[in-house]
C-alpha positions as a Markdown table, in Angstrom:
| # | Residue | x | y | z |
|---|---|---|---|---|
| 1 | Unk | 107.1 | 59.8 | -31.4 |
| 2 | Unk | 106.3 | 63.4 | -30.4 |
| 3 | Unk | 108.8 | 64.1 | -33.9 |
| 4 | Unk | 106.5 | 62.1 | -36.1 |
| 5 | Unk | 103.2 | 64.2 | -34.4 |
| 6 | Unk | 104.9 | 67.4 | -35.7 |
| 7 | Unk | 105.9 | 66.4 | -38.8 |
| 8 | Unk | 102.5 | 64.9 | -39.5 |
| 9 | Unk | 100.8 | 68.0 | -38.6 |
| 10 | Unk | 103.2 | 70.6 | -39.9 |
| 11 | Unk | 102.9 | 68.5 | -44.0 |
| 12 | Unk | 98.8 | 68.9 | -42.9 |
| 13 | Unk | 99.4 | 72.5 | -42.6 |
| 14 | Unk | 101.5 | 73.3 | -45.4 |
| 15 | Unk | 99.3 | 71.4 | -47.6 |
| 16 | Unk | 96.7 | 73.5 | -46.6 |
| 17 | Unk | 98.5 | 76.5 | -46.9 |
| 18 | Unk | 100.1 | 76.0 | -50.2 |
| 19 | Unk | 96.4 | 74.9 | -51.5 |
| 20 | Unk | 95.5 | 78.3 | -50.6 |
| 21 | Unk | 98.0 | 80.7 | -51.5 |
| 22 | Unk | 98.0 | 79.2 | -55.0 |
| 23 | Unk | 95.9 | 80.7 | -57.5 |
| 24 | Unk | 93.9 | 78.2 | -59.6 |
| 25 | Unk | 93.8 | 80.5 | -62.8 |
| 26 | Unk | 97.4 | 80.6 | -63.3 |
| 27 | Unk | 97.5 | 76.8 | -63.2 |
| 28 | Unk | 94.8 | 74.6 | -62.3 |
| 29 | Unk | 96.6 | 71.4 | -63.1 |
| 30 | Unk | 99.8 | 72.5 | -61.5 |
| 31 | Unk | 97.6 | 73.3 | -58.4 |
| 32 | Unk | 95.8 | 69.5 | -58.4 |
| 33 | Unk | 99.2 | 67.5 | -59.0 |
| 34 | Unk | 100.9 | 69.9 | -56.1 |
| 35 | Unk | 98.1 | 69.3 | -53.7 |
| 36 | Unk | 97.3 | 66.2 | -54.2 |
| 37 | Unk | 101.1 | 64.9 | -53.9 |
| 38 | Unk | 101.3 | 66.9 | -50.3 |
| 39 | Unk | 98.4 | 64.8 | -49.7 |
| 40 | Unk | 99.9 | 61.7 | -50.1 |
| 41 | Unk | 102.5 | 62.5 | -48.3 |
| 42 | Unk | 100.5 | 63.5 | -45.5 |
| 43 | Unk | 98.8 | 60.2 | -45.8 |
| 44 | Unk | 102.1 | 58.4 | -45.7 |
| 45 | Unk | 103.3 | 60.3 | -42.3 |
| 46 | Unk | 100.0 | 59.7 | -41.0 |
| 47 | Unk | 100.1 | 55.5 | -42.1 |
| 48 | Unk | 103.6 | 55.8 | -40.5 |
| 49 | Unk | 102.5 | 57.2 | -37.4 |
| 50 | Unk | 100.1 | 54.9 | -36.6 |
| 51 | Unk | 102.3 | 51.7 | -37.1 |
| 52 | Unk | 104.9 | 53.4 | -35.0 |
| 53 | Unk | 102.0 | 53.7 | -32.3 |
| 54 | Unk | 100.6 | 49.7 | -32.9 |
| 55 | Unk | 104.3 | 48.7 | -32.8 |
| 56 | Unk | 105.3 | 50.7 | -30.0 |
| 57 | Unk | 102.9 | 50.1 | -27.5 |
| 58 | Unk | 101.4 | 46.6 | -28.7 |
């Protein structure tokens, strides 16, 4: 569980980061497709999380 929490926060962060330290001028639709798949994922860790929780303790 506690492996999941990191994981979750740690894609949160690095989608953060990596929407920052690109540069939008040198790429802007390399910059939206990057982002927006870390997002995802994100949102997949975080869907995964919470159905481990509900399953876990019912």
């Amino acid at each position: 569980m506690i492996i999941i929490v990191v994981l979750a926060l740690t894609l949160f962060g690095a989608t953060t980061w990596t929407a920052l330290q690109q540069p939008l001028a040198r790429s802007p639709a390399f910059q939206h497709r990057l982002t927006g798949a870390l997002l995802a994922l994100s949102l997949a860790v975080a869907a995964a999380l919470i159905t481990t929780v509900l399953v876990a303790y019912p």
